[in-house]
C-alpha positions in Angstrom: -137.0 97.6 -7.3 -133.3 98.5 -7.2 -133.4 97.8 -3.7 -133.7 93.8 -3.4 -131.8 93.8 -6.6 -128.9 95.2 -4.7 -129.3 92.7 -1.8 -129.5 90.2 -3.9 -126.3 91.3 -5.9 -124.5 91.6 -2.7 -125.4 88.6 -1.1 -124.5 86.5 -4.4 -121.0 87.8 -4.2 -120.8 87.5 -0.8 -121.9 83.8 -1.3 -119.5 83.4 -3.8 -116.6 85.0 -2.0 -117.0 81.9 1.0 -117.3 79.3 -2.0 -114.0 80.7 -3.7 -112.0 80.4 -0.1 -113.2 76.9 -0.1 -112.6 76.5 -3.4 -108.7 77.3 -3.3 -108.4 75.1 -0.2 -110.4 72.0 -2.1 -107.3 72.7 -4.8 -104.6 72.2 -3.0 -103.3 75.8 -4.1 -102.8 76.6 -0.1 -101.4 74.7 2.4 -103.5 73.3 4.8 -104.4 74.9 8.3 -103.9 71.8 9.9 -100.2 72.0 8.2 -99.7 75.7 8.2 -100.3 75.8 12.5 -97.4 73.3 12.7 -95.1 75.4 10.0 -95.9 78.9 11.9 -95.5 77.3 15.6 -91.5 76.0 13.9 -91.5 79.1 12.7 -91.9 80.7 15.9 -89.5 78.2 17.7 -87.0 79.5 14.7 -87.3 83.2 15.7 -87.1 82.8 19.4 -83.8 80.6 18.9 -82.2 83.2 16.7 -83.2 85.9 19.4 -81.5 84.0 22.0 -78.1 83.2 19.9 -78.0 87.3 18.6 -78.3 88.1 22.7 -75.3 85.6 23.4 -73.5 88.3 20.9 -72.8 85.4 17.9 -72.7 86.8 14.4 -75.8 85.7 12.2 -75.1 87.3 9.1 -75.7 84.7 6.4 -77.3 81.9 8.5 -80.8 82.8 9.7 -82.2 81.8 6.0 -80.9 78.3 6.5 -82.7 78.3 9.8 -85.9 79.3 7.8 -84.8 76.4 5.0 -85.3 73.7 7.6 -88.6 74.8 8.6 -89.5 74.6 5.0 -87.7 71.9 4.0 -88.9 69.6 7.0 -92.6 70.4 6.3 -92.3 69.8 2.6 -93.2 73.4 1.2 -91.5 76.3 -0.6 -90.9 79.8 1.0 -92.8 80.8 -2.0 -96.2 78.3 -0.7 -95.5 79.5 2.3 -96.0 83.1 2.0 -98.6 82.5 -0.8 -100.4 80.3 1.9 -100.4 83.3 4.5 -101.1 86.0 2.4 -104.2 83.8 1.5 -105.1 83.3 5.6 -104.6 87.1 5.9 -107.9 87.8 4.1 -109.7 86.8 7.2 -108.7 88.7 10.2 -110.5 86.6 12.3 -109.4 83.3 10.8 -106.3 84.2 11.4 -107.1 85.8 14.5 -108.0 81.7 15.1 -105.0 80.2 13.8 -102.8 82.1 15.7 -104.6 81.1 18.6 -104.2 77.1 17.4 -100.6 78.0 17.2 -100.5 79.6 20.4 -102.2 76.4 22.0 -99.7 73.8 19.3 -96.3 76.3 21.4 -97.4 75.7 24.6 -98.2 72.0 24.1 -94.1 71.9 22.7 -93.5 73.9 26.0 -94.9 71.4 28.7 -93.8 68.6 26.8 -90.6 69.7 27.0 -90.9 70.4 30.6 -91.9 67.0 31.1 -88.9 65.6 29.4 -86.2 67.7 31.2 -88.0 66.8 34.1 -87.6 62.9 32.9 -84.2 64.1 32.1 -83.5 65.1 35.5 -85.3 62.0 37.4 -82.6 59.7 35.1 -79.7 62.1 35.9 -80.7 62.0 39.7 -81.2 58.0 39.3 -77.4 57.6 37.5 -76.1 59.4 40.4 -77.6 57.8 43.1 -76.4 54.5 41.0 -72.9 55.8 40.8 -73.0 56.9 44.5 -74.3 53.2 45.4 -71.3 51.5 43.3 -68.7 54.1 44.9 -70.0 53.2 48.6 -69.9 49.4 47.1 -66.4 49.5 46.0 -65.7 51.5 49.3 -66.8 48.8 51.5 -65.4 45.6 49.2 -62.3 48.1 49.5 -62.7 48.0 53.4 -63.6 44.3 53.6 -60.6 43.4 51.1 -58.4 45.4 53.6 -59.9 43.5 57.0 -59.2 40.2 55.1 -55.9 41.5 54.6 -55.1 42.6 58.1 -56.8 39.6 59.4 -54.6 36.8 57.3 -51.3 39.2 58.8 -52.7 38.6 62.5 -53.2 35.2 61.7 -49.8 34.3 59.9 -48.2 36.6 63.2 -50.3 34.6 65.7 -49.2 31.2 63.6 -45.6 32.1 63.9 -45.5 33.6 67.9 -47.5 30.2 68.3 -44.8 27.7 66.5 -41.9 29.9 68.2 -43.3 29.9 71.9 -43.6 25.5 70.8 
């Protein structure tokens, strides 16, 4: 008898323990996942930018909190949500196994956009010099013609004036 009792007992709580995670998230007390992939991913942009400015030997002392200050200010949400928020994902190893792996996939999608917009970048640079190339080799030959004119009016005016002397 205490056997299915104790099944029952454990499955009810186990019930009830998925009901209170959806619960909390029905409440707004979290953020959402959907939210909290894009605030880890800036988050992880924000680390990897302060790694690379503490290897170019600047000083950081007081300034990496603002860093963190923008990621929370631009996505609306406390520090204290924040870490409420992932404390709350922590429960689930896997789930968070998961999200981690949605932030993983939300970096690398930053990544080859990016790559595509440098290379954009570089396509326009390339195109603005072979533009300014094209107007310098313009100017060069107006420069050239503007000369010929120039030598050719002197011949002209010299042949005019041997012409009216030999008269």
């Amino acid at each position: 008898m205490k056997q299915p009792f104790i099944i029952l007992l454990i499955s009810i709580i186990m019930l009830s323990a998925c009901d209170y995670k959806k619960e909390d998230m029905e409440s707004n007390k979290y953020i959402p996942r959907e939210k909290i992939v894009l605030v880890l991913a800036d988050m992880q942009i924000t680390e990897a930018y302060l790694e690379n400015l503490k290897k170019s030997g600047r000083r950081m002392n007081d300034t990496t909190l603002l860093y963190y200050e923008k990621v929370f200010k631009k996505h609306q949400i406390s520090p204290a949500e924040f870490e409420e928020s992932l404390l709350w994902y922590k429960k689930d190893y896997e789930d968070l196994d998961l999200l981690y792996t949605e932030v993983i996939t939300r970096l690398n999608e930053l990544k080859a956009k990016n790559e595509e917009l440098m290379l954009q970048m570089k396509a326009d640079s390339i195109r603005a010099d072979s533009i300014l190339r094209a107007e310098f080799i313009s100017d060069s030959i107006q420069n050239h013609v503007d000369s010929l004119k120039a030598l050719e009016i002197e011949v002209l005016d010299s042949i005019t004036i041997e012409s009216s002397n030999n008269i």
